[in-house]
PQR file of N, CA, C, O and H, with PARSE charges and radii, in Angstrom:
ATOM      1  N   UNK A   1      15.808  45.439  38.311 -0.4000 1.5000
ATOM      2  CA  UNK A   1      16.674  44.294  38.258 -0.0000 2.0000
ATOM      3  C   UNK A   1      16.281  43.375  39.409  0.5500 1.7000
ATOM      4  O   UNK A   1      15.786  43.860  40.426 -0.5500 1.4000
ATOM      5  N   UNK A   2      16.479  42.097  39.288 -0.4000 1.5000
ATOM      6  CA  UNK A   2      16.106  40.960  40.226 -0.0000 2.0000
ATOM      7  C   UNK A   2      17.632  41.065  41.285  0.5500 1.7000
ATOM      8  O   UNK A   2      18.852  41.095  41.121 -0.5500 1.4000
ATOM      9  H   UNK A   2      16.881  41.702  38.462  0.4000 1.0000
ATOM     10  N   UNK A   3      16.582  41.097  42.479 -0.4000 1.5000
ATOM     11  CA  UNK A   3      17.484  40.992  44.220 -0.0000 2.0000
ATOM     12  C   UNK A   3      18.864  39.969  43.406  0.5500 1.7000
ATOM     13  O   UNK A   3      20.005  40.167  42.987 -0.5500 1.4000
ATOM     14  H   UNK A   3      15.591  41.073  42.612  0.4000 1.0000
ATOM     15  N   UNK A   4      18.142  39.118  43.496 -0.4000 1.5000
ATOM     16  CA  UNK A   4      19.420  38.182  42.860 -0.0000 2.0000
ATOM     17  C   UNK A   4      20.705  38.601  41.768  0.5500 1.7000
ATOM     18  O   UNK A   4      21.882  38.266  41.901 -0.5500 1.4000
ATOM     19  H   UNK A   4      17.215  38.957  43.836  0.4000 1.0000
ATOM     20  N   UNK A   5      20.289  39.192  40.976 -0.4000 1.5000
ATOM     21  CA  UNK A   5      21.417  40.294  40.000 -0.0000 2.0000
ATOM     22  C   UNK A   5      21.961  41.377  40.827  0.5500 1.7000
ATOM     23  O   UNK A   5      22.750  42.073  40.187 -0.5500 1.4000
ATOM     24  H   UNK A   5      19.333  39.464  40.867  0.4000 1.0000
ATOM     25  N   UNK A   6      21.842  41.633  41.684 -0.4000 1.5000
ATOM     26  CA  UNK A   6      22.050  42.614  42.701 -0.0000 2.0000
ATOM     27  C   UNK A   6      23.685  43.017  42.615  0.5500 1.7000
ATOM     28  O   UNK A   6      24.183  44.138  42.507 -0.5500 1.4000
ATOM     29  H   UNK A   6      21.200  41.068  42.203  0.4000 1.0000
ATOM     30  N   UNK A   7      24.322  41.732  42.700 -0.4000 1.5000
ATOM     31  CA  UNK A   7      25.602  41.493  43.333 -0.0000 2.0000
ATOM     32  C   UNK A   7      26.635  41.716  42.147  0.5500 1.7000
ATOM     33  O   UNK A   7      27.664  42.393  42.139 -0.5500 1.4000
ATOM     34  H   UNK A   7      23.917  40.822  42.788  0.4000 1.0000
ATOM     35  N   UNK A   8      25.938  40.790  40.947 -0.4000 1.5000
ATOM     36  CA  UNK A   8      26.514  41.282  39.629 -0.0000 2.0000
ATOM     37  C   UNK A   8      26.772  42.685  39.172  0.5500 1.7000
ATOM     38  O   UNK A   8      27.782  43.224  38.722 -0.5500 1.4000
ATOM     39  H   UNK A   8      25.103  40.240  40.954  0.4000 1.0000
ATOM     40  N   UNK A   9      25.534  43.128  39.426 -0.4000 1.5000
ATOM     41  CA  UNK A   9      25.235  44.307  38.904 -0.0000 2.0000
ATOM     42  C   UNK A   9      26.372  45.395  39.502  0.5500 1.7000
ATOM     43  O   UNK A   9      26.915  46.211  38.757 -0.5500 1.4000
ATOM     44  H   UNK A   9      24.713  42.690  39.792  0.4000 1.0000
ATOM     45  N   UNK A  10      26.689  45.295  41.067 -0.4000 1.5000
ATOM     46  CA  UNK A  10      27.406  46.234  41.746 -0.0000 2.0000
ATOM     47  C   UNK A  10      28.845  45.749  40.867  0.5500 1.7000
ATOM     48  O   UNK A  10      29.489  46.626  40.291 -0.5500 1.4000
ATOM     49  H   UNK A  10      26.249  44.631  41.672  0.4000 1.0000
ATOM     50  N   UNK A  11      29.252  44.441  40.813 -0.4000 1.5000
ATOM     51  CA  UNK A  11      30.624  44.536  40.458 -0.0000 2.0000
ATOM     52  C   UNK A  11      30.948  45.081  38.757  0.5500 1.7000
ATOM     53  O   UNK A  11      32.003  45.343  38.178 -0.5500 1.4000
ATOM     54  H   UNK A  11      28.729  43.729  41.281  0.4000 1.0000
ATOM     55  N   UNK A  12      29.499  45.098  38.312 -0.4000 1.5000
ATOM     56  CA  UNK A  12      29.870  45.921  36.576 -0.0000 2.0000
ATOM     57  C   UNK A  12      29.675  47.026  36.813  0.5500 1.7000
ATOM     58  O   UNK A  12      29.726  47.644  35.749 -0.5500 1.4000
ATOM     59  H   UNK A  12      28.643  44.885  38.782  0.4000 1.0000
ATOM     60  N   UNK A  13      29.394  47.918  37.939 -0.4000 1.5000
ATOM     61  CA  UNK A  13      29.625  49.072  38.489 -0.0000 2.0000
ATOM     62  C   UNK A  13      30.514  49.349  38.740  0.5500 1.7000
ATOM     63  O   UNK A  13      30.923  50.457  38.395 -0.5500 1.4000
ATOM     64  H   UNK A  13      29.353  47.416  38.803  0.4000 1.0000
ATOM     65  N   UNK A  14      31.328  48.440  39.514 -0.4000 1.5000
ATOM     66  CA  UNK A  14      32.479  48.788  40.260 -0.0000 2.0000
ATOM     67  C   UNK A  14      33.395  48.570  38.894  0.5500 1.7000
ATOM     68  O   UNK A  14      33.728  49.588  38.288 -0.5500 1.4000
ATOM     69  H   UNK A  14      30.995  47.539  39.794  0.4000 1.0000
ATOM     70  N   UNK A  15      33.703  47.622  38.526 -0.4000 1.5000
ATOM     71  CA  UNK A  15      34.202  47.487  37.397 -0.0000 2.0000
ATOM     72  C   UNK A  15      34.274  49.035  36.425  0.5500 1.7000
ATOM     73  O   UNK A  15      35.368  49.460  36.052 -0.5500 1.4000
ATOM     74  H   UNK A  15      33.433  46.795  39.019  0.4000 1.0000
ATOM     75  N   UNK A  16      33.208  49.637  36.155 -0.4000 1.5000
ATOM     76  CA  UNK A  16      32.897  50.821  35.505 -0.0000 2.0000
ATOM     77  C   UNK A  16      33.566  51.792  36.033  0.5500 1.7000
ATOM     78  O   UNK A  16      34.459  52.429  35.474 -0.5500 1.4000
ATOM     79  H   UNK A  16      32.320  49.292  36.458  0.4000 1.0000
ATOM     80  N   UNK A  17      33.112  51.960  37.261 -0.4000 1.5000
ATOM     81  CA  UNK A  17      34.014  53.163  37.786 -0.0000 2.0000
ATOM     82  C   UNK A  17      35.600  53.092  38.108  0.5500 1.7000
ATOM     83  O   UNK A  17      36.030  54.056  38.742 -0.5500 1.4000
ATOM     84  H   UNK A  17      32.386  51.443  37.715  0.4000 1.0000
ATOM     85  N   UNK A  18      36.522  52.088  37.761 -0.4000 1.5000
ATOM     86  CA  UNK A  18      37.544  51.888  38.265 -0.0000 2.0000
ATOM     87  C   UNK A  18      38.627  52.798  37.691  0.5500 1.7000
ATOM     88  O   UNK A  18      39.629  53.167  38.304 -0.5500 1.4000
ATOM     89  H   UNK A  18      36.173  51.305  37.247  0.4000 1.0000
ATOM     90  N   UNK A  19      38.247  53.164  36.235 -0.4000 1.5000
ATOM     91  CA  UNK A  19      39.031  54.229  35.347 -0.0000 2.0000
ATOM     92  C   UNK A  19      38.710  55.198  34.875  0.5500 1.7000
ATOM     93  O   UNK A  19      39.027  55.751  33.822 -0.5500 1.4000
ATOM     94  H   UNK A  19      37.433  52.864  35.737  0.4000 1.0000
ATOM     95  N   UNK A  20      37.701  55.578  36.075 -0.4000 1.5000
ATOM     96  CA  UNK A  20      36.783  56.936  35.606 -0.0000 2.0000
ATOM     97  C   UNK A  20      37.724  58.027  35.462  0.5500 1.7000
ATOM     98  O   UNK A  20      38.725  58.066  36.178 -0.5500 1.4000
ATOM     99  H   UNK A  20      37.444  55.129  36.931  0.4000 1.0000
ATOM    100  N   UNK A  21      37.525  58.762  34.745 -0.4000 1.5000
ATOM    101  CA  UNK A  21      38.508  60.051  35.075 -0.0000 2.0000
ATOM    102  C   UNK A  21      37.060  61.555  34.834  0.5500 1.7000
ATOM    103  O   UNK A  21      36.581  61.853  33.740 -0.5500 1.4000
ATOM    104  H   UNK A  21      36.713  58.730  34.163  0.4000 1.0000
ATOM    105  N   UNK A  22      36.699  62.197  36.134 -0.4000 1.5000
ATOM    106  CA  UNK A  22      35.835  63.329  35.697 -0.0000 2.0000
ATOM    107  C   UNK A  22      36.927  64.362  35.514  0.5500 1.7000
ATOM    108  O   UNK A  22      38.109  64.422  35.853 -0.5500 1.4000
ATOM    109  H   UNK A  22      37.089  61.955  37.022  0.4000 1.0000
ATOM    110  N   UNK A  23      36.107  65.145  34.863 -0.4000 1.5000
ATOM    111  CA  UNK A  23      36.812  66.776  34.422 -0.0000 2.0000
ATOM    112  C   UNK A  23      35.482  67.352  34.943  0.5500 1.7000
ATOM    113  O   UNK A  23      34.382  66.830  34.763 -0.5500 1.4000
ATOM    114  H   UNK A  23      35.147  65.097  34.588  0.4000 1.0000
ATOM    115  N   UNK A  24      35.736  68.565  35.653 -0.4000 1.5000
ATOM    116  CA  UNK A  24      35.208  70.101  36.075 -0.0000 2.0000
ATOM    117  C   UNK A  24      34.573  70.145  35.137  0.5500 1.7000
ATOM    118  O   UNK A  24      33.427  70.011  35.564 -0.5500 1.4000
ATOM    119  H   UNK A  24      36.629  68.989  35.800  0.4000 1.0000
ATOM    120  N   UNK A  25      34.510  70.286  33.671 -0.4000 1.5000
ATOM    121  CA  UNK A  25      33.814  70.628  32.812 -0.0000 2.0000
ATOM    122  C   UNK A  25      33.043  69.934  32.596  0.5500 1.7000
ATOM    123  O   UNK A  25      31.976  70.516  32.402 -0.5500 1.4000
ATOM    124  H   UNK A  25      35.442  70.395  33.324  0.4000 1.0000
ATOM    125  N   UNK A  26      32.969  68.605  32.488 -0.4000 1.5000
ATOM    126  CA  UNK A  26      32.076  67.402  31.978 -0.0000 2.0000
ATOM    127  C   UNK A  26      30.856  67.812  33.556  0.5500 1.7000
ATOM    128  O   UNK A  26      29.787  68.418  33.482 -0.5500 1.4000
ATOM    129  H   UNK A  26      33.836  68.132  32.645  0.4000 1.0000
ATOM    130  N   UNK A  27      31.562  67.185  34.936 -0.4000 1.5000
ATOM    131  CA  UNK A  27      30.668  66.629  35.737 -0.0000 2.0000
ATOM    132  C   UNK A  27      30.195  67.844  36.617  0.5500 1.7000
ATOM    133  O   UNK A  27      29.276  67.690  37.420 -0.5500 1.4000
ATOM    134  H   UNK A  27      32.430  66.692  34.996  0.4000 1.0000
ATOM    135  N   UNK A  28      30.987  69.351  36.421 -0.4000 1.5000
ATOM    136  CA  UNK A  28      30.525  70.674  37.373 -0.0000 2.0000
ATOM    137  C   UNK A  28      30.189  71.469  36.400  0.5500 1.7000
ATOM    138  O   UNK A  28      30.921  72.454  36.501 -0.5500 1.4000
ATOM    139  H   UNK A  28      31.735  69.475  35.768  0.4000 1.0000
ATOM    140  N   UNK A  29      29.450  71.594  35.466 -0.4000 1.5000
ATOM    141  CA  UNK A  29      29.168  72.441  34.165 -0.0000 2.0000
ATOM    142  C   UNK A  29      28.786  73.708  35.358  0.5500 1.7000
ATOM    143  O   UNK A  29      29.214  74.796  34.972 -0.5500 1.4000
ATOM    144  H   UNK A  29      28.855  70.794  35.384  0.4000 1.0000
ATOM    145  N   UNK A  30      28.214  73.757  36.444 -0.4000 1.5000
ATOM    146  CA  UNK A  30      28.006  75.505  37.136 -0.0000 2.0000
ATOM    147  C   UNK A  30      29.400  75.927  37.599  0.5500 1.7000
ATOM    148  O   UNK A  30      29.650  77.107  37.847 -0.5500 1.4000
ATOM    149  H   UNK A  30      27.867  72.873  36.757  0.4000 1.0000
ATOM    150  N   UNK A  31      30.414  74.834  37.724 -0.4000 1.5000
ATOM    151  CA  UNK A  31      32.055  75.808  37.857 -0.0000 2.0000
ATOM    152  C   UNK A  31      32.674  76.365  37.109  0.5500 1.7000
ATOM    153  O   UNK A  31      33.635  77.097  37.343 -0.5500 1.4000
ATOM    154  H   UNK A  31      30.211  73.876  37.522  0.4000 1.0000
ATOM    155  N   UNK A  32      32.121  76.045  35.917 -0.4000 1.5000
ATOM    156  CA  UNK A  32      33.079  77.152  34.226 -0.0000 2.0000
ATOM    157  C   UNK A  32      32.356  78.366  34.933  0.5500 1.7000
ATOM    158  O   UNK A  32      31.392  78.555  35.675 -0.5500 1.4000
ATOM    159  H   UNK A  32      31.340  75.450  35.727  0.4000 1.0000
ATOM    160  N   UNK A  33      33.466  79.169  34.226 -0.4000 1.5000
ATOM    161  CA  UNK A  33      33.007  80.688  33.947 -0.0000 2.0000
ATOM    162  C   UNK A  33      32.225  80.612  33.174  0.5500 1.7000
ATOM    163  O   UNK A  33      32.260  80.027  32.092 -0.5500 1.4000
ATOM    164  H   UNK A  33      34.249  79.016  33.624  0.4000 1.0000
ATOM    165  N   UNK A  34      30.965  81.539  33.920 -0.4000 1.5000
ATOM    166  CA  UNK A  34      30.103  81.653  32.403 -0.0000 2.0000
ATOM    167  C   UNK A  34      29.753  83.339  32.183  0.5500 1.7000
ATOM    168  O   UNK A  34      28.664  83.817  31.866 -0.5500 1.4000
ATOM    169  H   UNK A  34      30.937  82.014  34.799  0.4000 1.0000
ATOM    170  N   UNK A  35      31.015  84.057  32.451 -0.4000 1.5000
ATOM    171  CA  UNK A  35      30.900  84.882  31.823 -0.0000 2.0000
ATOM    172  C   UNK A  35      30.927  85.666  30.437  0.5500 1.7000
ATOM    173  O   UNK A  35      30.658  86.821  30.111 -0.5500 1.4000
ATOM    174  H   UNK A  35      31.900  83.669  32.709  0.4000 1.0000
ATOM    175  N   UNK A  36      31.397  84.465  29.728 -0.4000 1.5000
ATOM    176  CA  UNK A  36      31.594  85.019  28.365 -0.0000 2.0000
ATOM    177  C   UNK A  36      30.282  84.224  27.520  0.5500 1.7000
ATOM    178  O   UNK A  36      30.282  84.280  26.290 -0.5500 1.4000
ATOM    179  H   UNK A  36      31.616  83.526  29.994  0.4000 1.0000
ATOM    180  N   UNK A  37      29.378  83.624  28.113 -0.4000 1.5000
ATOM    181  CA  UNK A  37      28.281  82.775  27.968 -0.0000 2.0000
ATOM    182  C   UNK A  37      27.488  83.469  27.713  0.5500 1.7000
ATOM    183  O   UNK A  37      27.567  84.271  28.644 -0.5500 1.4000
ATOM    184  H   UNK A  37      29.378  83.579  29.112  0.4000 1.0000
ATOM    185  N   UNK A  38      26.152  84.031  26.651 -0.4000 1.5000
ATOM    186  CA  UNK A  38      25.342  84.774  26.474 -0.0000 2.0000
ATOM    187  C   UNK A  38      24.470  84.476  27.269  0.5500 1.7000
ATOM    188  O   UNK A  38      23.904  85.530  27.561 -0.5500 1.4000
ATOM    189  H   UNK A  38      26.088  83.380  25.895  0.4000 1.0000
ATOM    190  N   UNK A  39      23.817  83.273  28.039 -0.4000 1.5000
ATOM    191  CA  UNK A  39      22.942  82.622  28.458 -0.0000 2.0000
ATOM    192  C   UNK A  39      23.199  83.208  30.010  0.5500 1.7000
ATOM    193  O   UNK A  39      22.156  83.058  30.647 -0.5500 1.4000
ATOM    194  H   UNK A  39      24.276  82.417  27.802  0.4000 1.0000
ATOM    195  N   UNK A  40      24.327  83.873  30.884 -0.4000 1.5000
ATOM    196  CA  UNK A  40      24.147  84.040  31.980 -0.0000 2.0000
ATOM    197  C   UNK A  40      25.157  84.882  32.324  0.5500 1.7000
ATOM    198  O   UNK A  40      26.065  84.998  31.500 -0.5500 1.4000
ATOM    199  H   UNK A  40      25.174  83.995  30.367  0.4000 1.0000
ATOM    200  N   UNK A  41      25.246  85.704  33.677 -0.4000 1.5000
ATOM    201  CA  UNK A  41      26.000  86.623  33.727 -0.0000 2.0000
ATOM    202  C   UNK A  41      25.250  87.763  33.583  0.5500 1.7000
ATOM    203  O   UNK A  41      24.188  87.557  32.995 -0.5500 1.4000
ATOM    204  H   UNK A  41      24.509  85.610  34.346  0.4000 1.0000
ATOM    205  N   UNK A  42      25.509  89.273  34.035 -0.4000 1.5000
ATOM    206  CA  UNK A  42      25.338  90.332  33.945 -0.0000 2.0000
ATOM    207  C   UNK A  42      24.400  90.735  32.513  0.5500 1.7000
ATOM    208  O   UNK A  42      23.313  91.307  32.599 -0.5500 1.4000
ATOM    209  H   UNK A  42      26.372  89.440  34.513  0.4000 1.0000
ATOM    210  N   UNK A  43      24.940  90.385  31.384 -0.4000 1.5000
ATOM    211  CA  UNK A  43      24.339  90.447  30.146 -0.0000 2.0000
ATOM    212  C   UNK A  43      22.702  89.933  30.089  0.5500 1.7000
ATOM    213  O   UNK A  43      21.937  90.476  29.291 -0.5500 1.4000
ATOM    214  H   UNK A  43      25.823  89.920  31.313  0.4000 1.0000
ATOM    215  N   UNK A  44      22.264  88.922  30.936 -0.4000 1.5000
ATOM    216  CA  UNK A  44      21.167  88.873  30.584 -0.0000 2.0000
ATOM    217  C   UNK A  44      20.066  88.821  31.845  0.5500 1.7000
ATOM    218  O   UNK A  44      20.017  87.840  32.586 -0.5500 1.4000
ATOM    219  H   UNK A  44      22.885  88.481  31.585  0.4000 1.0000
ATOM    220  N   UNK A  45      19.227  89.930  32.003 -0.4000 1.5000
ATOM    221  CA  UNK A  45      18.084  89.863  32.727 -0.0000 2.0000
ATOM    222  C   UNK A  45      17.051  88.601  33.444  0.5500 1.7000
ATOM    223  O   UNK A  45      16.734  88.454  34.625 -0.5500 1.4000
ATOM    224  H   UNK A  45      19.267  90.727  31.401  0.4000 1.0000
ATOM    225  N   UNK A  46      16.777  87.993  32.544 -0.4000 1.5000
ATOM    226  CA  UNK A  46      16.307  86.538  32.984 -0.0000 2.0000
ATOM    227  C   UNK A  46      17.100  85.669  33.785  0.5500 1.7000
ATOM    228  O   UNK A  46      16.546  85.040  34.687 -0.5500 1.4000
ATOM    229  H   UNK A  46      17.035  88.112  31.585  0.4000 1.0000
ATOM    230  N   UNK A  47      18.467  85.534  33.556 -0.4000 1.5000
ATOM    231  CA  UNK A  47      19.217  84.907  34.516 -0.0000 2.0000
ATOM    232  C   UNK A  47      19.395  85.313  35.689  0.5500 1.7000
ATOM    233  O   UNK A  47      19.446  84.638  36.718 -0.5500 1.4000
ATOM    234  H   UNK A  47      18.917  86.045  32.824  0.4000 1.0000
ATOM    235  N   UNK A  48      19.541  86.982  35.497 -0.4000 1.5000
ATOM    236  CA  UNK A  48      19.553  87.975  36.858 -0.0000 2.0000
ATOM    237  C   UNK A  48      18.595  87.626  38.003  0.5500 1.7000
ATOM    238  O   UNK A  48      18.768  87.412  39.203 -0.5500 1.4000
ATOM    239  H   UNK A  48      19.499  87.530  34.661  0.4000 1.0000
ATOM    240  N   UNK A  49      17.560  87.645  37.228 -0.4000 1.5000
ATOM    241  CA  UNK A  49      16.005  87.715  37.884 -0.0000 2.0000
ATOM    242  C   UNK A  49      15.878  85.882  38.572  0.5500 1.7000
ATOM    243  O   UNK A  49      15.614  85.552  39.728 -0.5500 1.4000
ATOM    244  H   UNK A  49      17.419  87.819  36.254  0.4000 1.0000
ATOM    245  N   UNK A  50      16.100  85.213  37.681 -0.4000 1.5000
ATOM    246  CA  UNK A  50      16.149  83.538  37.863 -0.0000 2.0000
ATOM    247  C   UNK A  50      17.369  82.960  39.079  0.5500 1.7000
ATOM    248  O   UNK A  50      17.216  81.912  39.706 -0.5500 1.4000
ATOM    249  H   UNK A  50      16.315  85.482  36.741  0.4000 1.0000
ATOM    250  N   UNK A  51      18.373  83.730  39.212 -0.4000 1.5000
ATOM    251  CA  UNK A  51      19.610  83.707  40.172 -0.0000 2.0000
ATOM    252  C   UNK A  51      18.434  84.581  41.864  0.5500 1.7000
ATOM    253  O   UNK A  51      18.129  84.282  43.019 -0.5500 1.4000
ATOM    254  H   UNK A  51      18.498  84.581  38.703  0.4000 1.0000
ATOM    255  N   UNK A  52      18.244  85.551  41.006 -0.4000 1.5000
ATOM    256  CA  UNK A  52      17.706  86.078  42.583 -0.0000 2.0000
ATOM    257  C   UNK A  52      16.564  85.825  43.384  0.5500 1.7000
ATOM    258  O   UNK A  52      16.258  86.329  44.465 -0.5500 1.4000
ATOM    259  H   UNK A  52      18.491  85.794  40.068  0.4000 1.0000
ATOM    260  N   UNK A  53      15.835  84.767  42.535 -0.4000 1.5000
ATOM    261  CA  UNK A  53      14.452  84.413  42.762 -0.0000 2.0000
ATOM    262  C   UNK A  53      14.806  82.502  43.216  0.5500 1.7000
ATOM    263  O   UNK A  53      14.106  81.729  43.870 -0.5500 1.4000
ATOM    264  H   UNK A  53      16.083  84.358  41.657  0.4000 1.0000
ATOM    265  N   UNK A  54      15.724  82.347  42.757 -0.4000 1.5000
ATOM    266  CA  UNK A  54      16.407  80.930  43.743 -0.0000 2.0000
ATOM    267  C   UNK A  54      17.260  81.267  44.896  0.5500 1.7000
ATOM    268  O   UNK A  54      17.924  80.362  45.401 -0.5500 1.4000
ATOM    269  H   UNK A  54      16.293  82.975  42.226  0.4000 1.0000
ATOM    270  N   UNK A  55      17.315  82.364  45.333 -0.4000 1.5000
ATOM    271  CA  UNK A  55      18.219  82.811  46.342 -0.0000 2.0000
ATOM    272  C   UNK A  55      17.119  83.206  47.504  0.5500 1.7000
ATOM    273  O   UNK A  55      17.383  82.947  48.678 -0.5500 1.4000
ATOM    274  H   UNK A  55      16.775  83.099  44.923  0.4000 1.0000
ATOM    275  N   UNK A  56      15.907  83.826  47.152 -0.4000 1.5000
ATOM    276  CA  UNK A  56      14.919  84.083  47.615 -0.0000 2.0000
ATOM    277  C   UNK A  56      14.210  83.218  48.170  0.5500 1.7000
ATOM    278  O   UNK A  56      13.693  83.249  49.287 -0.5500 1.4000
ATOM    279  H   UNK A  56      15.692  84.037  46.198  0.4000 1.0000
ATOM    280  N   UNK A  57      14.171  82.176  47.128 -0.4000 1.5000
ATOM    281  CA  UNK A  57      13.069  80.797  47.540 -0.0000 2.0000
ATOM    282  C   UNK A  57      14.143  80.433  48.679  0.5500 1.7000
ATOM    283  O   UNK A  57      13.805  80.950  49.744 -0.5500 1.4000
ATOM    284  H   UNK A  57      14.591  82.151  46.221  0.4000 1.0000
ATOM    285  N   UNK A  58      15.297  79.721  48.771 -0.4000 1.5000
ATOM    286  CA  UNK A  58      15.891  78.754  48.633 -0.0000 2.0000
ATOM    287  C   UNK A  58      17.255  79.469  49.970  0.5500 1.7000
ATOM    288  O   UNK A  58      18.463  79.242  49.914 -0.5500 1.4000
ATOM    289  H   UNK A  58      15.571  79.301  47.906  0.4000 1.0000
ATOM    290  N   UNK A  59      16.562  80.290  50.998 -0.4000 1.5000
ATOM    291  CA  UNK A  59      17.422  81.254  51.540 -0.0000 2.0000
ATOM    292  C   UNK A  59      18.353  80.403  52.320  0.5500 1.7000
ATOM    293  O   UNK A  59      19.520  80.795  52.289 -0.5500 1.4000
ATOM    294  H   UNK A  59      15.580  80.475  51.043  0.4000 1.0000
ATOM    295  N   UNK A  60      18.075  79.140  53.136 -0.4000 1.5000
ATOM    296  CA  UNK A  60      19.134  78.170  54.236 -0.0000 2.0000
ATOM    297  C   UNK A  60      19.404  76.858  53.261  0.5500 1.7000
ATOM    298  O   UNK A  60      19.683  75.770  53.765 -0.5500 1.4000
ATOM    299  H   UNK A  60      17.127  78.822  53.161  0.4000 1.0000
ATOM    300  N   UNK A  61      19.336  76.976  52.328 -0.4000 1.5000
ATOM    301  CA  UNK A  61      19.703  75.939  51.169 -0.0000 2.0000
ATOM    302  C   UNK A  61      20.572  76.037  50.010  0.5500 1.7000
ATOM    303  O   UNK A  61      20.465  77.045  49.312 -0.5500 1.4000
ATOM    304  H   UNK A  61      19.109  77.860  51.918  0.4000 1.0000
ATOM    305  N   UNK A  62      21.195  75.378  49.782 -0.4000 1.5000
ATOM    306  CA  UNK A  62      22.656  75.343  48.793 -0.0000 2.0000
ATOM    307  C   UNK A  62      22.322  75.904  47.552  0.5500 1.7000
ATOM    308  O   UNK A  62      23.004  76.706  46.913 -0.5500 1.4000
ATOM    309  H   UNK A  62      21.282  74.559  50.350  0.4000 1.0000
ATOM    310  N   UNK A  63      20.769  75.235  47.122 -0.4000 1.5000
ATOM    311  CA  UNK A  63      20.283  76.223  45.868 -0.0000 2.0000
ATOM    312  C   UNK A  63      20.412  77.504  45.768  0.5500 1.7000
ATOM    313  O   UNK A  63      20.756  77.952  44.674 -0.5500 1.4000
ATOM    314  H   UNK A  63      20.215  74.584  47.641  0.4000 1.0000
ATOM    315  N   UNK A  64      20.121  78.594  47.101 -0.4000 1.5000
ATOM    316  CA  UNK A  64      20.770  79.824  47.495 -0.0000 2.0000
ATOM    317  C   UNK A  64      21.718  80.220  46.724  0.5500 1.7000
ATOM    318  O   UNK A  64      21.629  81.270  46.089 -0.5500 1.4000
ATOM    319  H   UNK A  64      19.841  78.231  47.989  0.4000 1.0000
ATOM    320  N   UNK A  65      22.776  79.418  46.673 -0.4000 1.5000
ATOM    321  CA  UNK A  65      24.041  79.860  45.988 -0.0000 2.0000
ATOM    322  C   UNK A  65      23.904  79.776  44.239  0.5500 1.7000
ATOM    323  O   UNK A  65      23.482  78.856  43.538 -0.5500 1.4000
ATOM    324  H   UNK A  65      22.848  78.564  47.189  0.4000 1.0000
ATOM    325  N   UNK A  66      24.430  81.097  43.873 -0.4000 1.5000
ATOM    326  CA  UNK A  66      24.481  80.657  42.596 -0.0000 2.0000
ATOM    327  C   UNK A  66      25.363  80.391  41.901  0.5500 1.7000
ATOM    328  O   UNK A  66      25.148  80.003  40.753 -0.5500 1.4000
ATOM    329  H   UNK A  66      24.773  81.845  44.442  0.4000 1.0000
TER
END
């Protein structure tokens, strides 16, 4: 966008966000439980292995957490 649209642009932003409403579910999809989720949790190996191998890499970093 042109420097000059700059200013516009922020107030159809601001404008946008004025009646946002997030939900946990929409904007934190890693805060659901996903234990009843086939894709992760205890039930599946790859996630096991994929959780402990970002914990590994990622030991003084938030990725750490799973």
């Amino acid at each position: 966008m042109p420097r000059e649209q700059l200013a516009k642009m922020m107030e159809f932003e601001a404008d946008r966000m004025t009646g946002l409403i997030l939900k946990t579910k929409t904007c934190c999809p890693s805060a659901t439980s996903c234990s009843k989720n086939s894709t992760c949790g205890p039930n599946n190996p790859e996630a096991r292995l994929t959780e402990q191998i970002m914990a590994a890499l990622y030991l003084n970093h938030p990725y750490a957490d799973p």
